[in-house]
C-alpha positions in Angstrom: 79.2 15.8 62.4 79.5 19.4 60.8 79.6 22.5 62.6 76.2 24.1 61.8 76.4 27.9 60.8 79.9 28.5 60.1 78.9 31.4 58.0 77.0 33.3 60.5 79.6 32.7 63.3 82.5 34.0 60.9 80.1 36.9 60.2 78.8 37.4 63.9 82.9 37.7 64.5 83.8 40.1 62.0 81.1 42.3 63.2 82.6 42.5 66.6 86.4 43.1 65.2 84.9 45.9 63.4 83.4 47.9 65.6 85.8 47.4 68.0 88.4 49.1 65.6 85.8 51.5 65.1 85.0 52.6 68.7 89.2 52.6 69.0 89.2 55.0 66.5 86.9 57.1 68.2 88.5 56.9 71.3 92.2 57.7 69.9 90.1 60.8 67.8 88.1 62.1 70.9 91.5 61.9 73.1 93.2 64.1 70.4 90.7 66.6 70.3 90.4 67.3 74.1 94.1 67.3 74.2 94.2 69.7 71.5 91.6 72.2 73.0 92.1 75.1 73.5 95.7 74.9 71.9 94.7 77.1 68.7 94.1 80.0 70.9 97.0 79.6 73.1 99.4 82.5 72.9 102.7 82.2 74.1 104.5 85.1 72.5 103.4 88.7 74.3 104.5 91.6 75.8 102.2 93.4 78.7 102.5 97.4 79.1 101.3 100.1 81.2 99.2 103.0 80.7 98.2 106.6 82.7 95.7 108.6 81.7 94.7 112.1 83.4 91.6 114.0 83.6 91.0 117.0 85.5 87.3 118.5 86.0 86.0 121.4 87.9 83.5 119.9 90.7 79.9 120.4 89.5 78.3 119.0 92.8 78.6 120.6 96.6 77.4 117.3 99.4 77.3 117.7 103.1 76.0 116.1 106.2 73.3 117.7 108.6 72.9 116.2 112.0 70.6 116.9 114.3 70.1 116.0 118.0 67.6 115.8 120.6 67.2 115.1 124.2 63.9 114.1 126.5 62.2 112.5 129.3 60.5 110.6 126.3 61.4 109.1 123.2 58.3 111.1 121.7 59.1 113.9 123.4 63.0 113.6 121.5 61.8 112.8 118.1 59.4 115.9 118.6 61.6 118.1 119.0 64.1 116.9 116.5 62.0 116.5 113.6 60.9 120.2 114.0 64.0 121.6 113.8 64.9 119.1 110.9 61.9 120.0 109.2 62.7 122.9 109.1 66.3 123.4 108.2 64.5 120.8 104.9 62.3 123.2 104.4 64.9 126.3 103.9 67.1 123.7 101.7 64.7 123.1 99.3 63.8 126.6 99.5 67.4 127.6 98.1 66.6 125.0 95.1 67.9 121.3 96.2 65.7 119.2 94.3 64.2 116.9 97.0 65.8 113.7 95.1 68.8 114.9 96.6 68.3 115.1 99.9 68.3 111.7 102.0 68.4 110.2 105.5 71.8 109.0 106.2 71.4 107.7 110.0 68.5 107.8 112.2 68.9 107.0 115.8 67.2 106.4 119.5 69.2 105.7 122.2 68.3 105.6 126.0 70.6 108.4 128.1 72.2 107.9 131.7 73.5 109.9 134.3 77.4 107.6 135.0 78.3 110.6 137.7 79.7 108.8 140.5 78.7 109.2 144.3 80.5 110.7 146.7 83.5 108.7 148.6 83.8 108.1 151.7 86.7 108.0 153.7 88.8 106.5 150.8 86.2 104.5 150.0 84.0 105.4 146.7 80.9 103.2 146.1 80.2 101.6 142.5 78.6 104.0 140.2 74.8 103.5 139.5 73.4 104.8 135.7 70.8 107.1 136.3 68.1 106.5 133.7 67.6 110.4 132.5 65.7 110.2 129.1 66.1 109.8 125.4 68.2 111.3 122.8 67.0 111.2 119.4 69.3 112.1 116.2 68.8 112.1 112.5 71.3 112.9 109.7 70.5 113.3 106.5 72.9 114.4 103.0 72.5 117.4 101.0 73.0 117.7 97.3 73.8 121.0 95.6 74.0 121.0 92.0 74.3 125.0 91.9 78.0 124.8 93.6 77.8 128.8 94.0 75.0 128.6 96.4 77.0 126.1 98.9 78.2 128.8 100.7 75.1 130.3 101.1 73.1 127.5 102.3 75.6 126.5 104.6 75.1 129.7 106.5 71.3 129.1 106.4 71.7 125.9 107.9 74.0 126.7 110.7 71.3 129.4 111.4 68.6 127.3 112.2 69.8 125.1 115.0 71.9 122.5 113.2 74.1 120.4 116.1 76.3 120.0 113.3 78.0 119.8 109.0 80.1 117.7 107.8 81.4 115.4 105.1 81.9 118.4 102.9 82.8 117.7 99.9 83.3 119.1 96.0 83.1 116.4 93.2 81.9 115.7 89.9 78.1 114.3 89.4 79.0 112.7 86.6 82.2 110.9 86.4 81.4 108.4 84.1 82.5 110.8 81.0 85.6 111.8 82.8 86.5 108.1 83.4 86.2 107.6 80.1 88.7 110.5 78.9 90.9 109.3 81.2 90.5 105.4 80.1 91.3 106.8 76.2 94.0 108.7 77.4 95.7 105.3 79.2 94.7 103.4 76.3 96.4 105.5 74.5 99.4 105.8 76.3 99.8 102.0 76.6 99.4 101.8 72.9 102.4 104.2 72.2 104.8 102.0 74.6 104.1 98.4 73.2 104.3 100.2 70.0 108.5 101.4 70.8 108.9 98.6 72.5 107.7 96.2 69.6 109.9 98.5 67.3 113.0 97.8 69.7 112.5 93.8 69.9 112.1 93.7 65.9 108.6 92.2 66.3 104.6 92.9 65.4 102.1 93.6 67.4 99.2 91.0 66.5 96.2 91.9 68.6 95.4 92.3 72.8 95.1 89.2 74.3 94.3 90.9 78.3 93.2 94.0 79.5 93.0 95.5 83.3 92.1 98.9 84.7 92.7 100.3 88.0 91.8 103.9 88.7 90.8 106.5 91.2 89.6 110.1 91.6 91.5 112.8 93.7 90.4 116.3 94.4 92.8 119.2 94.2 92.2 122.1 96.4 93.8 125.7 94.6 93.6 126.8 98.2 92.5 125.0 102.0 89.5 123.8 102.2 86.9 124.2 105.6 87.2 121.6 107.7 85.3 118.3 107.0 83.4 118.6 109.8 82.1 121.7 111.9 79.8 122.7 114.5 77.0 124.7 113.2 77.7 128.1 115.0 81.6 128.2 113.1 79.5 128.7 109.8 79.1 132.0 108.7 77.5 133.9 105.9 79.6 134.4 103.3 82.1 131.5 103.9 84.4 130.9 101.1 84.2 127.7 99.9 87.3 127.2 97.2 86.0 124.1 95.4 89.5 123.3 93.5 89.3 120.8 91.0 89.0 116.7 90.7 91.8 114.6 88.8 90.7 111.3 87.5 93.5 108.7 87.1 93.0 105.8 85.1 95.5 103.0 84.8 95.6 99.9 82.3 97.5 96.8 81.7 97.3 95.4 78.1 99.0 92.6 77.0 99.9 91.8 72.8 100.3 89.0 71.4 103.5 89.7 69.1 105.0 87.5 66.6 
């Protein structure tokens, strides 16, 4: 008896065969594309340089520190007394033309105070000391912004006038730095341009495009003479003080790396 079908079995078989070779195919294609990834863009011939770039700027801004402190029996009592007198050395700020946008609370602090003197020994021996609960003392500090550097002087002295426990933090910069980090960017851009560009020259090769770029930078202010301390008691400030405010140098410095070929 015949084998019923032949012609669909033989079919049924070529069918598989097929798309097996087919979904080989696919597999050998897909393999060589994921291996091949990436490998277009893969640059292998560079050279990396440095740049510097200097800006220099005359501050524009004038910020300090104002702390004041308070002590009492109560905690109300303490924050009394030391918002008066901070209210009103605020007051005489604004008074001198600091926009109230630039003046903020830095710190703001209660803390419980305690008598640690110790009692009287006897005979060699000097009993453990006992804290003495005495009060509160209450302190608030808040940061000045003068954008009319001239007047720093000025409203320093006012300040130290009016009961301040102490200024600090002093300090002469530019308010916007942004612009000046830019110069200073171009200028290392620049710089690192004119190096790959010699040193292409010397190697005997072109410089195709950038392939990296990094930036590390930083601001230091130059004094023309010394500056006040960074931090003095209120009574040391007098009218008049001179206040040199020098001038700020912005650095910038870049890595850029060429592809050459």
């Amino acid at each position: 008896m015949e084998p019923k079908n032949n012609g669909n079995f033989f079919q049924s078989n070529m069918f598989k065969i097929a798309l097996g070779v087919l979904s080989l195919f696919l597999i050998v294609e897909i393999v060589s594309v994921i291996d091949n990834l990436g490998k277009s863009d893969l640059v292998t011939n560079t050279i990396t340089v440095e740049g510097k770039g200097e800006e220099f700027a005359i501050p524009d801004v004038a910020i300090f520190s104002v702390t004041v402190t308070k002590e009492a029996k109560t905690v109300l009592e303490a924050q009394k007394l030391m918002s008066d007198k901070m209210n009103v050395i605020i007051a005489e700020v604004k008074k001198a033309g600091v926009a109230e946008k630039d003046i903020k609370t830095e710190n703001y602090y209660v803390n419980p105070k305690y008598d640690y003197t110790s009692s009287a020994c006897i005979q060699g021996y000097c009993p453990p000391t006992k804290p003495v609960f005495i009060g509160y003392e209450v302190s608030q500090s808040i940061q000045v912004k003068i954008r009319e550097v001239v007047k720093a002087g000025d409203i320093l002295s006012t300040v130290g006038g009016l009961g301040a426990t102490s200024i600090g933090n002093l300090n002469f910069t530019v308010d916007d730095q942004d612009t000046i980090k830019d110069k200073a960017r171009n200028l290392a851009i620049a710089n690192a341009k004119t190096k790959a560009d010699e040193l292409a020259k010397q190697l005997g090769v072109k410089l195709v495009r950038v392939v990296s770029f990094s930036e590390n930078g930083g601001n230091y202010p130059m004094y023309d003479k010394a500056m006040m301390s960074s931090s003095v008691s209120a009574p040391a400030v007098s009218r008049g003080v001179d206040l040199p405010q020098g001038e700020t140098k912005i650095v910038s410095n870049v890595n850029i790396t060429y592809e050459i070929k």
